[in-house]
N, C-alpha and C positions, 0 to 999 in steps of 0.2 A: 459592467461591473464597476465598483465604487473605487476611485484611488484610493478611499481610506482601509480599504482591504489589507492584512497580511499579504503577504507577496503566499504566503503558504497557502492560504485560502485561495486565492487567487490561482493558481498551479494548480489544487486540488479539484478546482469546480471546470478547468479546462478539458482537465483528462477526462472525468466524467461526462463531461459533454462529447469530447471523439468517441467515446465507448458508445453514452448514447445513438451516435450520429453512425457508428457501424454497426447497431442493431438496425439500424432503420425504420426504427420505432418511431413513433410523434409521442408526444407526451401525454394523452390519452390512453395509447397503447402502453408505453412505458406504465403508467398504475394499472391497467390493466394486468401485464404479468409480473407482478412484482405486488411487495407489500407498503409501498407509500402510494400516497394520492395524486393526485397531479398537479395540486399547490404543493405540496410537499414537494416535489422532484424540481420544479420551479424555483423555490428556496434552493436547493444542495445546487443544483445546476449553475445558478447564479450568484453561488460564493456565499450570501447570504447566509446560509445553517448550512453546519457539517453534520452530515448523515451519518446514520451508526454504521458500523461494522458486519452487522448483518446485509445489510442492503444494499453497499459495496461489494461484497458477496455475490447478490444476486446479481446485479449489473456486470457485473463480469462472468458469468456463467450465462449470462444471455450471449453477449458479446465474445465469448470463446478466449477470454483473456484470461490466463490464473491472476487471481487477487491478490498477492503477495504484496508486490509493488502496490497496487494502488491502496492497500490496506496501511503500507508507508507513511504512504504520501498524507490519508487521514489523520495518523498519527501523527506528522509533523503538524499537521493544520489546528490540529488540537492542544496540540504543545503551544503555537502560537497565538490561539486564545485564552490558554491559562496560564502565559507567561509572554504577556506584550510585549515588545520591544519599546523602550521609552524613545521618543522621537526628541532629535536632539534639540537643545536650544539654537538660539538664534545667536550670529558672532555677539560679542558685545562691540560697541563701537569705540574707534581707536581711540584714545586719552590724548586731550590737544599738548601739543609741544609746549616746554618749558623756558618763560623766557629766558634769552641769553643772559646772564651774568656779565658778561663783559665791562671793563671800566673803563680802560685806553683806548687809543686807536685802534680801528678795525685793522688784524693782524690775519684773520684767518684761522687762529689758534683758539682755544679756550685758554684760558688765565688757570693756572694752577689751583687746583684746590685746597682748603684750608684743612691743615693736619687737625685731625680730632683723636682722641686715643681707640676710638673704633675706625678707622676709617682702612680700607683692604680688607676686612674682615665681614666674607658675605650672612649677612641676616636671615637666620633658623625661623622658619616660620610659627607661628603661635602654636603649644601643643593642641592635638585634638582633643575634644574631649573623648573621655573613656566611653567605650560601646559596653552596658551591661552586659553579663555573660551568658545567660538566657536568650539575648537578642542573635548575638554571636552564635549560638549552636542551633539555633532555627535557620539560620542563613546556609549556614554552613550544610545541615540536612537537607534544604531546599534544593542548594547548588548540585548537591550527591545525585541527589533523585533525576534532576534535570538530566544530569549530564550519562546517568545511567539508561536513563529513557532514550535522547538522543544516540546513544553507543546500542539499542536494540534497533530502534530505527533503521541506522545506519546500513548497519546489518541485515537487515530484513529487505532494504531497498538493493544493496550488494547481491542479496539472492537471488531477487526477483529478477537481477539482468543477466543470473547467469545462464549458458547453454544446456548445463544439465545438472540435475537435482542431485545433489551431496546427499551421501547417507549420514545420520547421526548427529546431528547439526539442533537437537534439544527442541523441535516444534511439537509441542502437546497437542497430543490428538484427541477429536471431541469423543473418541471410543476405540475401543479395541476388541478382536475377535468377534466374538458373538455378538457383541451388541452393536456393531458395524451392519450387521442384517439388515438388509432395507431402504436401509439409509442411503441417502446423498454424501458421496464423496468428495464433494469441496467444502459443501458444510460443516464436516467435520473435520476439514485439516486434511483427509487424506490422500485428496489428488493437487497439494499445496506444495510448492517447492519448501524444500525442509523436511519435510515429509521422509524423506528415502523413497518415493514415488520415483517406478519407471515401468518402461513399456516390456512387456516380458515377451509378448507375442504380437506381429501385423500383418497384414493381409492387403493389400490391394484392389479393386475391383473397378474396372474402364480405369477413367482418366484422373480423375478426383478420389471417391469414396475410398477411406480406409477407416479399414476397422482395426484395433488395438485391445489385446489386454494387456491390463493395467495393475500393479500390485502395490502396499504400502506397507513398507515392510515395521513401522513406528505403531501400523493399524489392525495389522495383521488380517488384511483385507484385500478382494479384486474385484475388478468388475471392467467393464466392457462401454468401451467407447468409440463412438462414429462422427470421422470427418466428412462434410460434404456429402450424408446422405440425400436420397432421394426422396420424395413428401410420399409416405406410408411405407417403407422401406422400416421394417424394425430389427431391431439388434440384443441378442443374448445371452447370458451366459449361463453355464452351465454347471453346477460342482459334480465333484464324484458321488455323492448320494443322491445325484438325478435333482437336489432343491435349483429351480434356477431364477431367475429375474431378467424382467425385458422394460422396455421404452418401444416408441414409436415415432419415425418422425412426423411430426403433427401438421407443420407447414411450414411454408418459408424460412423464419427465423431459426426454427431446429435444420431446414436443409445448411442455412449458411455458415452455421458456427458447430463448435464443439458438441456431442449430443450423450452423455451416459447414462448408463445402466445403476439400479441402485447394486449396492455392494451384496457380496457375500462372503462369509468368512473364511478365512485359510489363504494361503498361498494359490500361487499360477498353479504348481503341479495338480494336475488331476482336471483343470477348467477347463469347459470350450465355450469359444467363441463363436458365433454365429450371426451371419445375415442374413436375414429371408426380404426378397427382394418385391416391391408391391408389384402387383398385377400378376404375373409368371409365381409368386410362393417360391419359387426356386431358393434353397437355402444352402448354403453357403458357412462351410464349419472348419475350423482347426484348433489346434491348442498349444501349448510351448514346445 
């Protein structure tokens, strides 16, 4: 990566690359399941272009990571190409010493100075000139904006490193109720810290596999998500009017990371969860 990098840029295309490097994807694969190409992912990877918001999205729903944090971290990288840091100038070079005045013998002193009617009285520098007033409240709106953005940031990044998701915490959801059907859950915000996302119900199964329902109380949504399933192992859920929705694990990538179901609407009460487990069908149910 280029030293001429924001240091933001440069943070930002690193972490993408460990998310990367935990899918264990090559950058082939990476356009493959995802919606950039693989010059494309080669720019964001290499600090070069900051990739949208969506597509940090996907990369962390490969990778089993919530985007919160890394959606931050964009955000600052973005702030820092639409508001450079000016790099500073160079020292100026020290002003050569003035010669001694001295008249007499070398005493080690300087000789007194000559009284002038200004002399003790330190020198007010030239006034500035005046800044028009139009100039002045674009600054000033500039500076607001900035520092508002930076104070959501901040925040968003605070979230992202905590243990467990706050209720009520103002993250707009990309749907609510009904229209949460179907849909993908990080997509829309609702398995995002912020959210008021948590696990309402979990299950274990051997050493690894767990399975989880999920609820968003911002979304008015649940659905059903699998740790460390097994490749064909699929997971369900269920509502009280028998509508339900499933996934499958597809292959390695869905065994290694996070794997969910699309949503359905309503609350945990009334949902099951289910595993039916590949080869044996054996399936595998509870609820809150």
């Amino acid at each position: 990566m280029s030293g001429e990098l924001p240091l933001e840029r440069i943070h930002l295309a690193r972490e993408l690359a460990g998310l990367r490097a935990t899918t264990g994807l090559s950058l082939a694969g990476l356009a493959a399941r995802t919606t950039a190409s693989k010059s494309s992912w080669q720019r964001y990877l290499g600090g070069t272009q900051i990739p949208p918001p969506a597509l940090v999205t996907e990369l962390c729903a490969l990778a089993g990571e919530p985007p919160a944090r890394l959606l931050a971290l964009r955000e600052l990288a973005e702030l820092s190409r639409r508001h450079p840091h000016p790099r500073p100038a160079p020292p100026a070079p020290p002003a050569p010493a003035a010669p001694s005045r001295k008249t007499g013998p070398a005493t080690g002193e300087e000789p007194p100075a000559v009284e002038t009617p200004d002399a003790g009285r330190p020198h007010a520098p030239p006034p500035a000139a005046p800044v028009p007033f139009f100039r002045r409240r674009k600054a000033a709106l500039a500076g607001a904006g900035v520092l508002a953005t930076a104070a959501m940031v901040a925040g968003a990044l605070l979230l992202g490193g905590a243990g467990q998701e706050p209720e009520g915490t103002g993250l707009w959801p990309g749907c609510v109720g009904e229209r949460c059907r179907g849909k993908d859950s990080q997509a829309q915000g609702c398995g995002l810290k912020g959210s008021g996302m948590r696990t309402a119900a979990e299950r274990a199964f051997g050493r690894q596999t767990v399975v989880e329902l999920r609820y968003s109380p911002s979304c008015q949504a649940s659905w059903v998500r699998v740790r460390f399933g097994s490749v064909g192992d699929r997971i369900e859920i269920t509502g009280p009017d028998k509508e339900s929705q499933s996934v499958e694990v597809a292959d390695k990538f869905d065994a290694q990371n996070y794997l969910p179901t699309p949503m359905l609407a309503g609350g945990p009460e009334g949902m099951t969860a289910c595993l039916v487990r590949a080869g044996s069908g054996e399936r595998h149910c509870f609820g809150r």
